[in-house]
C-alpha positions as CSV (number, residue, x, y, z in Angstrom):
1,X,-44.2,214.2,41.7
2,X,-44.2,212.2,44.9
3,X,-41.5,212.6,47.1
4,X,-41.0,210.3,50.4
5,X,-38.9,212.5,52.7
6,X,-37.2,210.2,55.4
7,X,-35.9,211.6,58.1
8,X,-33.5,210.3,60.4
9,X,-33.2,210.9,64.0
10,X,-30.6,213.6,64.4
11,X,-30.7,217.1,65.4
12,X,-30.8,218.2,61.6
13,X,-33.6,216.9,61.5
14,X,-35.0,220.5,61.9
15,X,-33.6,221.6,58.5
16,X,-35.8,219.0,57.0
17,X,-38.6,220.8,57.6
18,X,-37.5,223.3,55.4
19,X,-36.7,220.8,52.5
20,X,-40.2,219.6,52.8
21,X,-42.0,223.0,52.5
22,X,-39.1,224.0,49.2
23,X,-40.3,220.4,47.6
24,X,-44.0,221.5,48.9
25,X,-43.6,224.8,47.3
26,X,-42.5,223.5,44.0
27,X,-45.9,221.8,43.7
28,X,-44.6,218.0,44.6
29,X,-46.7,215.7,46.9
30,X,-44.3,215.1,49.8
31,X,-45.0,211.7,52.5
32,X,-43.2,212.8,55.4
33,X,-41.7,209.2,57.1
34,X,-39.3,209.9,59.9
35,X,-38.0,207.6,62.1
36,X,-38.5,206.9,65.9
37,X,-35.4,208.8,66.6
38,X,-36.6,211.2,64.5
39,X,-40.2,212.2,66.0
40,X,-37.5,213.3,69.5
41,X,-36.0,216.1,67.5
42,X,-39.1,217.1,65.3
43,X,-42.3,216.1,66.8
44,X,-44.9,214.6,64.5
45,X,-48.0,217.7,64.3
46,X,-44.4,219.2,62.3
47,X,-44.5,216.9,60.0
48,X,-48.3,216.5,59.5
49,X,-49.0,220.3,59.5
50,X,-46.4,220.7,56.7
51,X,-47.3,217.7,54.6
52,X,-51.0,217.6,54.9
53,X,-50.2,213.3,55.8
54,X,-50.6,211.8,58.8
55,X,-47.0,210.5,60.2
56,X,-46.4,207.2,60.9
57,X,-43.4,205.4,61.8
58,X,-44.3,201.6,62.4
59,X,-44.7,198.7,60.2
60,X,-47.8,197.8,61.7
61,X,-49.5,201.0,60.6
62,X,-52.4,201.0,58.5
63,X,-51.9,197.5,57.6
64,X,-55.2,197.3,55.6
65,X,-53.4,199.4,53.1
66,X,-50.3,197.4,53.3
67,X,-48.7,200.9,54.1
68,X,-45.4,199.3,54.7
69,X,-44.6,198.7,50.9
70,X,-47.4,200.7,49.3
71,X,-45.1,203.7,49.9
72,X,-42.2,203.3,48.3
73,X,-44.4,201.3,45.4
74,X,-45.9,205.0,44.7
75,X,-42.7,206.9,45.1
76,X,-41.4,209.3,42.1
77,X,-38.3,209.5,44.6
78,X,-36.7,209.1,47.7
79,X,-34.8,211.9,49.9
80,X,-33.0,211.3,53.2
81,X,-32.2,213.8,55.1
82,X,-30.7,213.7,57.9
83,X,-28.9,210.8,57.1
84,X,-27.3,209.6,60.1
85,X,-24.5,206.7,61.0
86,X,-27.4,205.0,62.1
87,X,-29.9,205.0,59.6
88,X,-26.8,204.2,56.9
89,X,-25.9,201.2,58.1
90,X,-29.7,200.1,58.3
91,X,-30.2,200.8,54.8
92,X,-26.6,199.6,53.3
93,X,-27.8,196.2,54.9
94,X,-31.1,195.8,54.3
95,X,-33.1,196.4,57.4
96,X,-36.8,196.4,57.7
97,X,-37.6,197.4,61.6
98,X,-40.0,200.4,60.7
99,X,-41.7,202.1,58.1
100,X,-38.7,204.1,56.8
101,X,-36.3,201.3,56.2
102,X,-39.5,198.8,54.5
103,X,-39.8,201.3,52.1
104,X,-36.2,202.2,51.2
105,X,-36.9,197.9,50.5
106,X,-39.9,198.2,48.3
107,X,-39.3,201.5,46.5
108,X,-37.7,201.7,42.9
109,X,-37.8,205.3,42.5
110,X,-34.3,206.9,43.1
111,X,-33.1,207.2,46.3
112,X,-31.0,210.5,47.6
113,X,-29.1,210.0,51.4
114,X,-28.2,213.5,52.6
115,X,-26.0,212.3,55.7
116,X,-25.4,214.6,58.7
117,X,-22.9,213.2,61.8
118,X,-19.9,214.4,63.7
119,X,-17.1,214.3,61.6
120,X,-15.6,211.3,63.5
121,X,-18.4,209.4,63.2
122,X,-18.4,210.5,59.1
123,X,-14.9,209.6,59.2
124,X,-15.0,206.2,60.3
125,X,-14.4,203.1,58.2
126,X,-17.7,201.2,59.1
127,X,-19.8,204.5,58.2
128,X,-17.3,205.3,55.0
129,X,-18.1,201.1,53.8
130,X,-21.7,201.7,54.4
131,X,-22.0,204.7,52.1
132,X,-19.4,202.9,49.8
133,X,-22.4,199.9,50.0
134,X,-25.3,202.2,49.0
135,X,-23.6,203.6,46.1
136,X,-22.6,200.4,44.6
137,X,-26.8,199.6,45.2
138,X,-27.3,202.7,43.1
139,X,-28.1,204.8,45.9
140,X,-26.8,208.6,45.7
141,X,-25.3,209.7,48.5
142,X,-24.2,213.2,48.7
143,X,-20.7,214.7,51.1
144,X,-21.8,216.0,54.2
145,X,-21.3,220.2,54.3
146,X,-18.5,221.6,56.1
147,X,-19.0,224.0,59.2
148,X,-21.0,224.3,62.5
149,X,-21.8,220.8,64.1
150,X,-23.7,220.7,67.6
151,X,-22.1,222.2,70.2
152,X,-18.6,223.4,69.7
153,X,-17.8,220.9,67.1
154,X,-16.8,222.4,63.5
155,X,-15.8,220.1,60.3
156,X,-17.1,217.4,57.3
157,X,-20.7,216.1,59.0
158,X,-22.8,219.4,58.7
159,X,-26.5,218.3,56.6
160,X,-26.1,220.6,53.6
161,X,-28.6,223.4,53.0
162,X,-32.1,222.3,52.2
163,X,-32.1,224.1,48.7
164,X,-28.7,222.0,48.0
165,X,-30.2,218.8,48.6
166,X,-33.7,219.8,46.8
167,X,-31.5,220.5,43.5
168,X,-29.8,217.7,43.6
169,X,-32.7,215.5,44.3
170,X,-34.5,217.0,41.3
171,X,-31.8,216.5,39.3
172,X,-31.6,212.6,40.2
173,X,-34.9,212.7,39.0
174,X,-33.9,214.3,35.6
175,X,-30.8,212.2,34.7
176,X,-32.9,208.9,35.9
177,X,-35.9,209.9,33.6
178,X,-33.5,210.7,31.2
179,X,-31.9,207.1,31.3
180,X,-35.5,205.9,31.4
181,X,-36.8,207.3,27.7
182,X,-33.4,207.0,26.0
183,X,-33.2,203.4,25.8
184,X,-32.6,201.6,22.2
185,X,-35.3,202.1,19.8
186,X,-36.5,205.5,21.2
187,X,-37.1,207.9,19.1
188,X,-36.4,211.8,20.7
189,X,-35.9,214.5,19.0
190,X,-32.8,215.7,19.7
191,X,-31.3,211.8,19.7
192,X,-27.8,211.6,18.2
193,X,-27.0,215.7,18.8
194,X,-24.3,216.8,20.6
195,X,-24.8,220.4,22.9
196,X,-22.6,222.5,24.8
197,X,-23.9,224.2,27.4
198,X,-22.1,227.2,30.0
199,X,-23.3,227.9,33.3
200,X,-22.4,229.9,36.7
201,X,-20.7,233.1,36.7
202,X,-16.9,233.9,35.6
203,X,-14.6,235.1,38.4
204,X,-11.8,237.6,37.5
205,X,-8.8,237.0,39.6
206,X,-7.6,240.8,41.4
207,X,-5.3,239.0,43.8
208,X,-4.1,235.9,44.9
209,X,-7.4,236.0,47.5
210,X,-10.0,238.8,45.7
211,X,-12.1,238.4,42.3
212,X,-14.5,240.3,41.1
213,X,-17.5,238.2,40.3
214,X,-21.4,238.2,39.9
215,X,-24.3,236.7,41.6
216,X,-25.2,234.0,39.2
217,X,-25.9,230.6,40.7
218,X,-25.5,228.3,37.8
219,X,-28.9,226.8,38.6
220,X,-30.8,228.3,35.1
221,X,-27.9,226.1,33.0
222,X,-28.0,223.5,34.9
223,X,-31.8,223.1,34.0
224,X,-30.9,223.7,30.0
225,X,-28.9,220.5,30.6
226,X,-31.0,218.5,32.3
227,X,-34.1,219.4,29.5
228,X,-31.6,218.7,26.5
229,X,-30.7,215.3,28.1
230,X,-34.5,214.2,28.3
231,X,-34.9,215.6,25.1
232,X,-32.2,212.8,24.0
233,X,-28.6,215.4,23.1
234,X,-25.3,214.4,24.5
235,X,-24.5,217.7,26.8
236,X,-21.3,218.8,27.6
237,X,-21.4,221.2,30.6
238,X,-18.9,224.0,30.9
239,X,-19.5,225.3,34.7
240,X,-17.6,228.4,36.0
241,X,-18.7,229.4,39.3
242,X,-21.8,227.6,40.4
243,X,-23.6,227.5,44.4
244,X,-25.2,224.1,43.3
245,X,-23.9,220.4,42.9
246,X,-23.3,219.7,39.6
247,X,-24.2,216.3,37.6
248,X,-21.5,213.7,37.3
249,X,-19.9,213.0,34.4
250,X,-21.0,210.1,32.1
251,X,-20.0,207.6,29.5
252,X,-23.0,206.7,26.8
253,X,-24.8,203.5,27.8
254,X,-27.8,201.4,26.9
255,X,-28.5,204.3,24.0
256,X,-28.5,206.8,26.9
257,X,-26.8,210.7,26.4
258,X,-23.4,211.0,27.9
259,X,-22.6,213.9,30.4
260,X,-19.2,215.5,30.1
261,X,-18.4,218.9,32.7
262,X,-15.1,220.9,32.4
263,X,-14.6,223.9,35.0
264,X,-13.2,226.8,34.9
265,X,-12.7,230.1,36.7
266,X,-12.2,233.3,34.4
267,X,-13.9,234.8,31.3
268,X,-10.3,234.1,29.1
269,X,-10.9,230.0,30.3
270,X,-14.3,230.1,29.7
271,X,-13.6,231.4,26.2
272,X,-11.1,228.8,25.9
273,X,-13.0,226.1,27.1
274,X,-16.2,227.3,25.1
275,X,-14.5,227.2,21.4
276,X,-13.2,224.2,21.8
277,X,-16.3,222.6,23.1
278,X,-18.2,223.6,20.3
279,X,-16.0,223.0,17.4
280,X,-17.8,219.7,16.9
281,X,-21.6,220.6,19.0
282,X,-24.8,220.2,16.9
283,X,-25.9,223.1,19.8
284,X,-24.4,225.8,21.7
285,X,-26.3,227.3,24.9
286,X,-24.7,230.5,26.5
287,X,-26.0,230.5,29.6
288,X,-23.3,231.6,31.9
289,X,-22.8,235.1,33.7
290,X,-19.8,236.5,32.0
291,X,-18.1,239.0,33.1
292,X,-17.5,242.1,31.0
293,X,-14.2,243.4,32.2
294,X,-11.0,242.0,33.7
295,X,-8.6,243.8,35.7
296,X,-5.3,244.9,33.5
297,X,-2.9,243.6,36.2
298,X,-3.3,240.6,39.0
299,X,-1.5,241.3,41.7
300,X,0.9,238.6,42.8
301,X,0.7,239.2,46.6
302,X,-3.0,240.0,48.4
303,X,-3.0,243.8,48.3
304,X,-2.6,245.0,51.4
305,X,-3.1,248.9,52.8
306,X,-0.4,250.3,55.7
307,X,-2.5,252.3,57.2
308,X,-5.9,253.7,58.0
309,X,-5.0,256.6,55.8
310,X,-4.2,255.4,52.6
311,X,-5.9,256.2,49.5
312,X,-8.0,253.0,48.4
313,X,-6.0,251.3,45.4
314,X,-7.1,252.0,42.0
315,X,-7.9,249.1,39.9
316,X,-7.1,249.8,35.9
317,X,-10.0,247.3,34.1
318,X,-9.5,246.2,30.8
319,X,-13.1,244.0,28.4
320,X,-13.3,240.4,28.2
321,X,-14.2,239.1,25.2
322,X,-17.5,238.7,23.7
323,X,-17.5,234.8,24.3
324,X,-21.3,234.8,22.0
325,X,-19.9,236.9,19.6
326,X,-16.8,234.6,19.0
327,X,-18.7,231.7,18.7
328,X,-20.9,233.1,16.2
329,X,-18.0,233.9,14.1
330,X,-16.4,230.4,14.8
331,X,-19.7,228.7,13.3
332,X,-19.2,231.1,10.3
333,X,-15.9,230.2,9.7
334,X,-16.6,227.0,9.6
335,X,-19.6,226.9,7.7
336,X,-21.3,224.4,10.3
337,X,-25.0,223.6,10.7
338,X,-24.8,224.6,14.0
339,X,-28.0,226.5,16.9
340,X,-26.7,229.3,19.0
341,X,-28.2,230.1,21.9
342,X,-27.4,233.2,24.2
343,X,-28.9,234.5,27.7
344,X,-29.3,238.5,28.1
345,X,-29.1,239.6,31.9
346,X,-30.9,242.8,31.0
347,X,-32.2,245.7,34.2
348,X,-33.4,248.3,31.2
349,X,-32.4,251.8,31.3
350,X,-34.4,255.1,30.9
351,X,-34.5,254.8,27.1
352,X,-35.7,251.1,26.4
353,X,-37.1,248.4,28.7
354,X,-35.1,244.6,29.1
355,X,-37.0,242.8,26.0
356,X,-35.9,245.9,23.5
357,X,-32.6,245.5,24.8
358,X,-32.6,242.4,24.1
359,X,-33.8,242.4,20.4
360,X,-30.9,245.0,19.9
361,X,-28.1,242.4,21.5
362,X,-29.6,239.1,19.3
363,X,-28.6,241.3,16.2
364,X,-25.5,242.5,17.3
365,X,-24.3,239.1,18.6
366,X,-25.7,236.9,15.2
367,X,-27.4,234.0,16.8
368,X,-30.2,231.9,16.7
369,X,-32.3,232.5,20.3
370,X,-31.8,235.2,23.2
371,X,-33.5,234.7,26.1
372,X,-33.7,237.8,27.8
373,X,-34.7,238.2,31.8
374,X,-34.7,241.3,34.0
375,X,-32.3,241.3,37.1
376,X,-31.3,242.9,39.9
377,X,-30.6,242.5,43.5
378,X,-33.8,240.0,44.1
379,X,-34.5,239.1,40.7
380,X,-33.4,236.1,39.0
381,X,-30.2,235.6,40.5
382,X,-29.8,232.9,42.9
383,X,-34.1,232.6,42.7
384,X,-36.1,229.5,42.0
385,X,-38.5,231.6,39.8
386,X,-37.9,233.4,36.5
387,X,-39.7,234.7,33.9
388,X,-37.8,235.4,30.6
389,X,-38.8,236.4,26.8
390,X,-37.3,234.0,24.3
391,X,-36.0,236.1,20.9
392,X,-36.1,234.0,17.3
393,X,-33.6,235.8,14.9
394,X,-35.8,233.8,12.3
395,X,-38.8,236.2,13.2
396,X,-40.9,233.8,14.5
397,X,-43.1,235.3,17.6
398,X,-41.5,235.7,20.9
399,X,-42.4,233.1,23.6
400,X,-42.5,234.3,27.0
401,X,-42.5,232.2,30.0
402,X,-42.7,232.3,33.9
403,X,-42.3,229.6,36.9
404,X,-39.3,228.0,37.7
405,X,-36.0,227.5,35.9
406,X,-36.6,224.0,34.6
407,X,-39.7,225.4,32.9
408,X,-38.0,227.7,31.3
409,X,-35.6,225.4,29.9
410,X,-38.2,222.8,28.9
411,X,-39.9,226.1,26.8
412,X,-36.9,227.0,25.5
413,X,-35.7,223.7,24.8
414,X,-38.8,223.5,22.4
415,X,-37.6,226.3,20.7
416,X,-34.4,224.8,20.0
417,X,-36.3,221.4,18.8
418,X,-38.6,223.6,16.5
419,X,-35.7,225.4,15.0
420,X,-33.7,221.6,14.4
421,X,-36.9,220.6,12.7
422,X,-37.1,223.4,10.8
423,X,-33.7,223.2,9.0
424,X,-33.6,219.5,8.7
């Protein structure tokens, strides 16, 4: 894919350079286009070094080429980041004074503005109409972080992290490809399905301010969704704790899916959440980090000690649910055509290794696929990468796959296509 990263002239500009090498390392073809402003913060060798392009920043540029249009003609998408007060109100009205703003003009690839200001200057009504502006164009525009700005400053302005903005840009990309094949007439395989899909990791309440949680990120179910869209299923998302944006929710239009998310916190809501989900879902993927036990009591007050000497508290833990499990048997009771997908977290122990753990839990839990990866403290959680086995209870051969999470899903999401065929 090719990705024009504009960058705006503001002190974030520095973080950019980390986006570019993340979009770099993911194997896309970024054009680095910063603006004047932006070259005093982040001079151009940066940019060039990083990008393998030369930098330019005028219309004027390479005119043979017609370089002022011929970029954002050959752009997959558009990523802006910094966005500053500046640059907004150049794009929301249609300026063409450099290379940057001539191609947010000629491109129509999506466009992604990750703005970064003080927070007055985020707060203020020409800045809030200009973003207001750029959404009604069709622009995404994501919220500014929270937290350090320069100097002493601290609020809403703060450029969110690199790998925030790269998900969300890639996501963009999904949804708009997704809107792209599912017009009238086309024909995709999993057209007319509905799936459910869980993601992110449950958080059991100990306290009014503690939980005990897991490190799952959300980002492998978020991937499963974005593969069944463009694979043409309505998806209902079901998100518990999560450290990336999630999609917005969406009505179907021009033959395209629909996008529905609920949140919730625990592994009780999840469960709750779950059933009812899938009472009516043609699919069912399980790919969120439950937790396996609960504590027996929640303290209504944070639990405090008196003094240095106490003995630490002693916290009585009670199982969750088997949330795959139940669904199983909810499909059996109701005698519905229905593929269940589950997701085994496995580290392997001194008697069997992850995948022969993960054979034993797809016959204990009665459905369809297990994908099974190995974790630990720098594996799969949180990562970019995986590498997971995909278990058929129909027999067929294991598929095993490595690389990043949305190639995983677009494997497994051939499995799940195969095994539709299959039975229809």
């Amino acid at each position: 894919m090719r990705i024009v990263l504009g960058v705006g002239g503001g002190i974030a500009a520095y973080k950019s350079a980390m986006l570019l090498r993340l979009f770099s390392e993911a194997g896309h073809h970024v054009v680095p286009i910063p603006s004047r402003a932006a070259l005093e913060f982040v001079g151009a060798a940066t940019w060039e070094a990083l990008s393998g392009e030369e930098v330019s920043t005028e219309v004027f540029d390479r005119v043979p080429t017609v370089n002022h249009v011929g970029q954002g003609q050959a752009a997959d998408l558009v990523v802006i980041a910094p966005a500053t007060a500046d640059l907004l109100a150049r794009a929301a009205h249609g300026h063409a004074d450099d290379l940057l703003t001539t191609t947010l003009l000629a491109t129509e690839a999506p466009v992604l503005f990750a703005p970064a200001m003080h927070t007055e200057m985020w707060a203020n009504p020409a800045v809030q109409e200009n973003v207001a502006m750029l959404r009604r164009h069709g622009h995404t525009v994501l919220e500014p972080a929270v937290g350090r700005l320069t100097g002493k400053d601290s609020g809403p302005g703060r450029l969110p992290d690199p790998e925030i903005i790269r998900d969300a840009a890639l996501t963009l990309v999904q949804e708009a490809s997704s809107a792209l094949v599912n017009e009238p007439g086309t024909d995709l395989p999993l057209t007319g399905l509905r799936a459910v899909v869980s993601t992110g990791g449950t958080q059991e309440a100990l306290d009014p301010v503690r939980y005990l949680g897991n490190r799952s990120s959300g980002k492998q179910g978020l991937a499963v969704v974005r593969a069944l869209a463009a694979a043409g299923a309505d998806v209902d998302l079901v998100a518990a704790h999560v450290d990336v944006p999630l999609p917005q929710q969406r009505t179907q239009t021009n033959g395209g899916p629909s996008m529905g998310v609920t949140r919730v916190g625990s592994a009780l809501e999840l469960k709750e959440a779950m059933e009812a989900s899938a009472h009516d879902a043609d699919i069912v993927v399980m790919t969120a980090a439950v937790a396996d036990f609960r504590p027996a009591q929640v303290a209504g007050t944070k639990i405090k000690k008196s003094t240095d000497n106490d003995d630490a508290p002693v916290i009585q833990l009670v199982r969750n649910p088997d949330i795959l499990r139940s669904l199983v048997q909810q499909r059996q009771d109701q005698a519905r055509d229905q593929l269940i997908v589950g997701f085994a977290a496995e580290t392997g122990d001194d008697q069997n290794d992850p995948v022969s753990l993960g054979r034993q839990k797809l016959a204990r839990k009665g459905c369809d696929l297990l994908c099974v990866n190995q974790v630990g403290t720098d594996l799969v959680f949180g990562q970019d990468t995986t590498a997971v086995t995909i278990l058929a209870a129909d027999g067929s051969e294991p598929v095993t796959v490595a690389g990043s999470k949305d190639d995983v899903a677009q494997a497994l999401t051939e499995q799940i296509v195969r095994l539709h065929q299959r039975s229809h």
